[in-house]
C-alpha positions as CSV (number, residue, x, y, z in Angstrom):
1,X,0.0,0.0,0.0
2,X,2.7,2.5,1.1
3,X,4.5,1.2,-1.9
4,X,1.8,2.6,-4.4
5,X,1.0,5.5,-2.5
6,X,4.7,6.7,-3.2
7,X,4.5,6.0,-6.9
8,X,1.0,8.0,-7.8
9,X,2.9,10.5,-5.7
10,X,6.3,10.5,-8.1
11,X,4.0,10.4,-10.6
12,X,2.1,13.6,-9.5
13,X,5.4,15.3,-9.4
14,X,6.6,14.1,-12.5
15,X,3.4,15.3,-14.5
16,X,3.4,18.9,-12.3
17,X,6.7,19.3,-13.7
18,X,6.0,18.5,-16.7
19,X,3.0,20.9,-17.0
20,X,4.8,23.9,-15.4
21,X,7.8,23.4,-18.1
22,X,5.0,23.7,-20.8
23,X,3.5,26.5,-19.6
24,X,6.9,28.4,-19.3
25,X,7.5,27.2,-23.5
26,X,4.0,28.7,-23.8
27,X,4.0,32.3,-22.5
28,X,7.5,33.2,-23.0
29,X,6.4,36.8,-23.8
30,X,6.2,37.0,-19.7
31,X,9.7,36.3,-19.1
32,X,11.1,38.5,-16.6
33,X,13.9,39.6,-19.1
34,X,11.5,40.1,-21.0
35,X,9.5,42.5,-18.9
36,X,12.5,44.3,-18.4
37,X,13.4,44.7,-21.6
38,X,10.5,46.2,-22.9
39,X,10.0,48.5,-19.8
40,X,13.2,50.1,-20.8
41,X,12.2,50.7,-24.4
42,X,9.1,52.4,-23.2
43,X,11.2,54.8,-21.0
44,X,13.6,56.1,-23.9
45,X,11.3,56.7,-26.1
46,X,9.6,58.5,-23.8
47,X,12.7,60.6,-22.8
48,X,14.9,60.7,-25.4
49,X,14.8,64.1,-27.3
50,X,13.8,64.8,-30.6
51,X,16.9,65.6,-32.9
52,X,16.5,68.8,-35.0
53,X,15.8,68.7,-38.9
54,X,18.8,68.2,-41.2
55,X,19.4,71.5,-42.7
56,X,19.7,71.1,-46.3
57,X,23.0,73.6,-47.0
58,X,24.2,74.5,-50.3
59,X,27.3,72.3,-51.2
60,X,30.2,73.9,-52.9
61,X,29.2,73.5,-56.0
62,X,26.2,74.9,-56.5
63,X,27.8,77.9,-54.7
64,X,30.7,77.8,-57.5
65,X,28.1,77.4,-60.3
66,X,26.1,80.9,-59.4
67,X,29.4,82.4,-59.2
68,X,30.4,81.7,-62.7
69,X,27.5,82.7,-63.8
70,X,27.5,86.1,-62.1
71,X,30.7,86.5,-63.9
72,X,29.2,85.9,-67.1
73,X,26.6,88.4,-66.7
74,X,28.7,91.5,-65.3
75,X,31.7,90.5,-67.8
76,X,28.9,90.5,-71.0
77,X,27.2,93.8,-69.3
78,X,30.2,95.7,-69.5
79,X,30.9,94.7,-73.3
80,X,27.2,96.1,-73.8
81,X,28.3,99.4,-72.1
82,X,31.8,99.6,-74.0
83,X,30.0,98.8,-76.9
84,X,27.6,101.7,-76.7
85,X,30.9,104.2,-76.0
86,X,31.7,106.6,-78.8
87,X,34.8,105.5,-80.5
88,X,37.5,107.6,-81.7
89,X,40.4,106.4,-81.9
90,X,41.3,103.3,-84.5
91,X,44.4,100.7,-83.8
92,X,46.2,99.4,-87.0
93,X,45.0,96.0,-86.0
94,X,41.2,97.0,-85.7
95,X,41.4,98.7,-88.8
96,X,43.3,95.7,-90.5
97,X,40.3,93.3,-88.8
98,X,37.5,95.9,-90.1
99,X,38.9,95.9,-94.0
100,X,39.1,92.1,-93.9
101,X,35.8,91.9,-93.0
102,X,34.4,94.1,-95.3
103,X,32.5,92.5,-98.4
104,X,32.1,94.0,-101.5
105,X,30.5,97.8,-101.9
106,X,28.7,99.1,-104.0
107,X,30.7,101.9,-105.7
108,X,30.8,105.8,-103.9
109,X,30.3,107.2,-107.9
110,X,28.3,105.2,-110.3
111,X,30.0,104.5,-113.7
112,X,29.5,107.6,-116.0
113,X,29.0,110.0,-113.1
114,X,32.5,111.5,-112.8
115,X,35.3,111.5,-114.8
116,X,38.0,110.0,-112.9
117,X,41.6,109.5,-114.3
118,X,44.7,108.3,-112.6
119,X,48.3,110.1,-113.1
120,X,51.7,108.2,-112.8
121,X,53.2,111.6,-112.6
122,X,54.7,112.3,-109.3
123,X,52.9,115.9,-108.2
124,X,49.4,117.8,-109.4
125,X,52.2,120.6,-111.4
126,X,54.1,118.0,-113.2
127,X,50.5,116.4,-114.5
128,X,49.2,120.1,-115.3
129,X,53.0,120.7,-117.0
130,X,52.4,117.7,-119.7
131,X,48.7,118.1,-119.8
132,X,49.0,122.0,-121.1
133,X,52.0,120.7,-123.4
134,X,49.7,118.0,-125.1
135,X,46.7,120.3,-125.3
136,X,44.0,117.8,-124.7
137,X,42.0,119.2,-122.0
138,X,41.0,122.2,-120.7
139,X,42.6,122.8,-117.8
140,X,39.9,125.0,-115.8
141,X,37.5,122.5,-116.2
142,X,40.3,119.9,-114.2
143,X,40.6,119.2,-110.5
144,X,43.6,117.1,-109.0
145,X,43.3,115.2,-105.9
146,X,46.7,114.6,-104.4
147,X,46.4,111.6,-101.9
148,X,49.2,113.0,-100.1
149,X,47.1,116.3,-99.4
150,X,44.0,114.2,-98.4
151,X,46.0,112.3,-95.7
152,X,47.4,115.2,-94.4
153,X,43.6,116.5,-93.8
154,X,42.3,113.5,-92.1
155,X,45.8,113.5,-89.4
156,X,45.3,117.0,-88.9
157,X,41.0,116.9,-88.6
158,X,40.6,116.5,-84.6
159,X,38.9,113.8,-83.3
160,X,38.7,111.7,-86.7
161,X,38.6,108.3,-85.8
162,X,42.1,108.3,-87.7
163,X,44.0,110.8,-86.5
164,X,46.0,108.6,-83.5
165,X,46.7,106.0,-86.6
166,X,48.0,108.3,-89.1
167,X,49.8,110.7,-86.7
168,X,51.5,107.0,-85.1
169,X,52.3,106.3,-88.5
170,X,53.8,109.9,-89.5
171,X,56.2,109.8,-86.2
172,X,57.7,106.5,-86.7
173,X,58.3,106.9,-91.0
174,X,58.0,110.6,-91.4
175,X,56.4,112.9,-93.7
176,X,58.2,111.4,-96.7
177,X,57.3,107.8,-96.5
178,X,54.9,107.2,-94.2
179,X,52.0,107.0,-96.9
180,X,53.5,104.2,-98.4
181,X,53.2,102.7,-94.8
182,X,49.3,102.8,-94.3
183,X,47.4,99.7,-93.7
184,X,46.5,97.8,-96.8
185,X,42.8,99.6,-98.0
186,X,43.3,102.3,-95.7
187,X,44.9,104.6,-98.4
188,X,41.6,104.1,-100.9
189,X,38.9,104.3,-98.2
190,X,40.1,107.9,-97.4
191,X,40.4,108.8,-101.1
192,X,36.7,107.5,-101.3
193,X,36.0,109.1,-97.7
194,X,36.9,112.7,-99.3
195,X,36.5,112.7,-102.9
196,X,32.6,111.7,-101.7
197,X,32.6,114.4,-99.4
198,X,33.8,117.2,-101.7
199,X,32.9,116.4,-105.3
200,X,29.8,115.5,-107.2
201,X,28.5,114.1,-110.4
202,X,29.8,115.4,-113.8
203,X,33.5,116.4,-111.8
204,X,36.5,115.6,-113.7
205,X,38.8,114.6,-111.6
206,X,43.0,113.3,-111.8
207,X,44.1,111.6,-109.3
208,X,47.8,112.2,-109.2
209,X,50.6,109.9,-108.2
210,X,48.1,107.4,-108.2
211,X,48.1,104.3,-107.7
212,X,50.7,102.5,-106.0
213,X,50.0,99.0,-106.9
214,X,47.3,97.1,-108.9
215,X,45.6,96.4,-105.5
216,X,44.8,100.0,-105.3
217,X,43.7,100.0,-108.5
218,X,41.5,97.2,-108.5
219,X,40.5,98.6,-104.6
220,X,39.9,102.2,-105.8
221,X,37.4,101.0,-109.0
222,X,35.3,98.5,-107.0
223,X,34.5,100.9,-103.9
224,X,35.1,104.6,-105.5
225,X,34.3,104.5,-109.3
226,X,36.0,103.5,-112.7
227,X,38.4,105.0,-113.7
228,X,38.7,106.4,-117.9
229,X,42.4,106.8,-118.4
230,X,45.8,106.7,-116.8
231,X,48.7,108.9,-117.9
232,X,51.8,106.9,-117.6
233,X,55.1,108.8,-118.1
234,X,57.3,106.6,-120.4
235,X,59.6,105.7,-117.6
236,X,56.8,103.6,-116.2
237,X,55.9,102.2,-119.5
238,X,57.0,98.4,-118.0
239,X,55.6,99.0,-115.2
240,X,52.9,96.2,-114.0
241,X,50.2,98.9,-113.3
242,X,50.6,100.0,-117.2
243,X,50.7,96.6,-118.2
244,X,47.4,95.8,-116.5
245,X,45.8,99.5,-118.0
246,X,47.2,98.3,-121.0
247,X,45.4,95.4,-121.6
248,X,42.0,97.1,-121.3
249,X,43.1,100.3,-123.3
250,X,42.6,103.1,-120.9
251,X,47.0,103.4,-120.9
252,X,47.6,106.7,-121.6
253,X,52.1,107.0,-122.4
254,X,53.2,110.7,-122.3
């Protein structure tokens, strides 16, 4: 009896411990480390201060972007100011630059307006010295246009655009020479400048000592007017700017 009395009681304890063991694999949510840990997840985020808003700052970047572009815009402002400054002055490079730029004009004197002839001769009196000997023209009804005279006007006419390039010019070759100097073109567009200025249709005019090279020539008929004749002294009778009159018949050997 006492025998089986102690085995339903081993028994009892056996199946107790059995029962507690699956109640702890059951309800593990109530584990004591559990408990703990969640009780101390409730108090920081209960405590724990907020952190302040990332500031979104402008990297380098962008800063080194707007300031190129404010350079832009001041440096292309101030070539809109210089742009609108009166100019008056005219390098031997800019004028070089504007010539080579320049298309094709339409000539200052329609063909058959003026009568324009070139002279060889050296000076307007040595021209009016062989013209009276030969007896073809009437004289009074001549005017001469010395290109030495006209450059002379346009260094000495204040605040032409040309006056610091020809006075440079006139300092460093001298009176003598420094015509022959000039800028290629520049030469013709004063003869054009002037003879516009100070001569109209149904002039007859000689332009003396004139020209210096069959670039002139060709420079002086495209953007001034045609020329009729040229008087070539018989010196110059080889010469390549009689040669090239020549062939179209307006050489004239005195």
């Amino acid at each position: 009896m006492l025998r089986l009395l102690g085995r339903n009681v081993s028994t009892s304890s056996r199946h107790c411990s059995y029962l507690l063991g699956g109640l702890q694999k059951q309800l593990p949510l109530f584990s004591p480390p559990l408990l703990r840990a969640r009780y101390l997840s409730s108090t920081n985020s209960t405590t724990k201060p907020n952190k302040p808003a990332k500031i979104d700052a402008p990297g380098f970047k962008k800063i080194f972007l707007v300031a190129i572009i404010g350079t832009v815009i001041f440096v292309k402002t101030v070539k809109s100011l210089d742009k609108n400054k009166p100019k008056t002055t005219l390098s031997e490079e800019e004028f070089e630059n504007v010539v080579k730029g320049l298309k094709r004009r339409v000539a200052i004197f329609p063909q058959g307006k003026v009568d324009i002839r070139f002279s060889l001769l050296s000076s307007i009196n040595e021209t009016e010295d062989v013209l009276r000997k030969s007896q073809d023209d009437d004289l009074s009804k001549l005017q001469f246009v010395d290109p030495a005279n006209v450059i002379d006007y346009y260094r000495a006419l204040k605040n032409d655009r040309y006056e610091a390039l020809l006075n440079e010019y006139y300092d460093k070759y001298g009176h003598d020479t420094y015509i022959d100097k000039l800028p290629t073109g520049m030469l013709v567009m004063l003869l054009g400048r002037y003879m516009k200025d100070n001569y109209k249709a149904g002039d007859r005019l000689i332009v003396v000592n004139f020209p210096h090279s069959i670039s002139d020539a060709t420079k002086f008929e495209n953007e001034v007017s045609i020329v009729s004749k040229i008087l070539v002294p018989r010196k110059l009778k080889g010469s390549d700017i009689c040669k090239y009159y020549e062939t179209v018949g307006k050489a004239d050997i005195i």
